[in-house]
N, C-alpha and C positions, 0 to 999 in steps of 0.2 A: 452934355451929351458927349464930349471931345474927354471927358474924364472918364465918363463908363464905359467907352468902345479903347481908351487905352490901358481900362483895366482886364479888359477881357483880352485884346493883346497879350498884357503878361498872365493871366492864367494861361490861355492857351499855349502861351512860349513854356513856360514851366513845368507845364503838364507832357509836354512833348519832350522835352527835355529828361523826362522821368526822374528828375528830382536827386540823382544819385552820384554827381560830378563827374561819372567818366561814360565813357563813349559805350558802353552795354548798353542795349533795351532795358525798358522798364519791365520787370517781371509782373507776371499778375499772380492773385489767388486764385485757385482753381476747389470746387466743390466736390469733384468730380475724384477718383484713382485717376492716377496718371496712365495715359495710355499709348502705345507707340504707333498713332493712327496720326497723321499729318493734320493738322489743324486747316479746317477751307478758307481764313482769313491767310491772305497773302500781307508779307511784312518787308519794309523799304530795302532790306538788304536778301533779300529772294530775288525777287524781279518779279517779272510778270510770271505769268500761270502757266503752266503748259499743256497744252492739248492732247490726251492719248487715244487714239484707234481704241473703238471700241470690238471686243474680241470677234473672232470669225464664231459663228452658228455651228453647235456641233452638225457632222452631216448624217442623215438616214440610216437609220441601222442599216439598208441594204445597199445601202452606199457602197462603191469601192475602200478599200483602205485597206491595212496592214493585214488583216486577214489573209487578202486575195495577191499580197504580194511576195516575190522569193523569200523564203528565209522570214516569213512574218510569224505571230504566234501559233499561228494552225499548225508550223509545220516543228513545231516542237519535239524532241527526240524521247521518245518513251525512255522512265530511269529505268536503268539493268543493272545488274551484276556481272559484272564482269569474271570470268572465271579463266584462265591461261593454263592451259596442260602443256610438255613436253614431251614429244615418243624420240626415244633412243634406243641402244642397244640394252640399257638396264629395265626401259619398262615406260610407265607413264609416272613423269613426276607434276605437281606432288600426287602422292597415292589416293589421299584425304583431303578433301574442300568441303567447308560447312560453310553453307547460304542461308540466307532467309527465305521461308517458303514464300509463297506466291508470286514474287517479284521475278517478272521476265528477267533471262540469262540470255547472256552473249556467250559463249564457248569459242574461245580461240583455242586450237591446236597446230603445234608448230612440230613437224615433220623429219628429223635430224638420222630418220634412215633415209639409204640408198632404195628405198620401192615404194613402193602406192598403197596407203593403207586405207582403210573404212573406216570412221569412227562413228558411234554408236550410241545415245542417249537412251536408255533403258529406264523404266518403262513406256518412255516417253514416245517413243519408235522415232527420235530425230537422227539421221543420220549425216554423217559429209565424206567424203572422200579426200584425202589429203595425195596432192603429188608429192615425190622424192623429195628433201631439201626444202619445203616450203608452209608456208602458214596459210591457214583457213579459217575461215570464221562462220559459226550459226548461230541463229537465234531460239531459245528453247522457250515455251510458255513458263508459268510459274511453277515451281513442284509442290508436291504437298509436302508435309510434313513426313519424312522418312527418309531413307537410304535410297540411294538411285545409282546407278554402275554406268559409268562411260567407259564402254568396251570398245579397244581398237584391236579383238582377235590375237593372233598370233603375238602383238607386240606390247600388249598387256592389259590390264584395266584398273581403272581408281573409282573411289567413291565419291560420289556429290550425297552430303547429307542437310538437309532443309529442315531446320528446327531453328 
């Protein structure tokens, strides 16, 4: 009996040992692709296991959340086109802007005479009034497809063309 419990001693030493003289694990065969999912056998040089929180519950759709917060996805900035005229003593530059139809315009006009003018989105009937020296800004729906005149009267007009 003192022979086969000291032979099972040394399988067990040698098997633990993994048979390979230096200090590695013993590798195994695997049947499986190899995957890069954490094996649930914990090994002497891991340690023990560690416990993770399991996750918070999503909450109710009509839950508060980022919707209903400043600055959350609701309050998203509609895309525009930005489009920048200049009125001077020579007129409105540039003369010519071509957009893409339907996509709401921002219209900035910046003001470089001495008086108050009108500016004017034709046919669109958008107007603004610009003081002496200064910039304004509107917002135009989208145009169709054509020719459209931003008339500021006396001080000249350009084309917006949507195609």
């Amino acid at each position: 009996m003192t022979r086969g419990l000291s032979a099972a001693v040394v399988i067990v030493a040698v098997a633990g040992c993994g048979g390979h003289g230096d200090d590695r694990p013993a590798r195994t065969e695997r049947t499986e692709s190899p995957s890069l999912a954490p094996t649930a056998t914990p090994t002497a040089d891991r340690g023990p296991p560690t416990a993770t929180a399991p996750s918070a519950p999503s909450p109710p759709l009509d839950a508060t959340g980022p919707e209903d917060e400043p600055g959350g996805p609701g309050e998203d900035e509609v895309a525009r086109t930005r489009v920048r005229v200049v009125i001077d003593a020579e007129g409105v530059t540039p003369p010519r802007t071509v957009v893409a139809p339907f996509l709401p315009l921002r219209i900035t006009v910046r003001n470089d005479l001495p008086r108050r003018i009108s500016v004017t989105l034709r046919p669109a009937r958008r107007a603004v009034a610009v003081r002496p020296r200064s910039t304004r800004s509107f917002d135009a729906g989208g145009l169709v497809r054509g020719e459209h005149r931003l008339d500021a009267g006396s001080a000249g007009r350009a084309l917006i063309v949507a195609r």
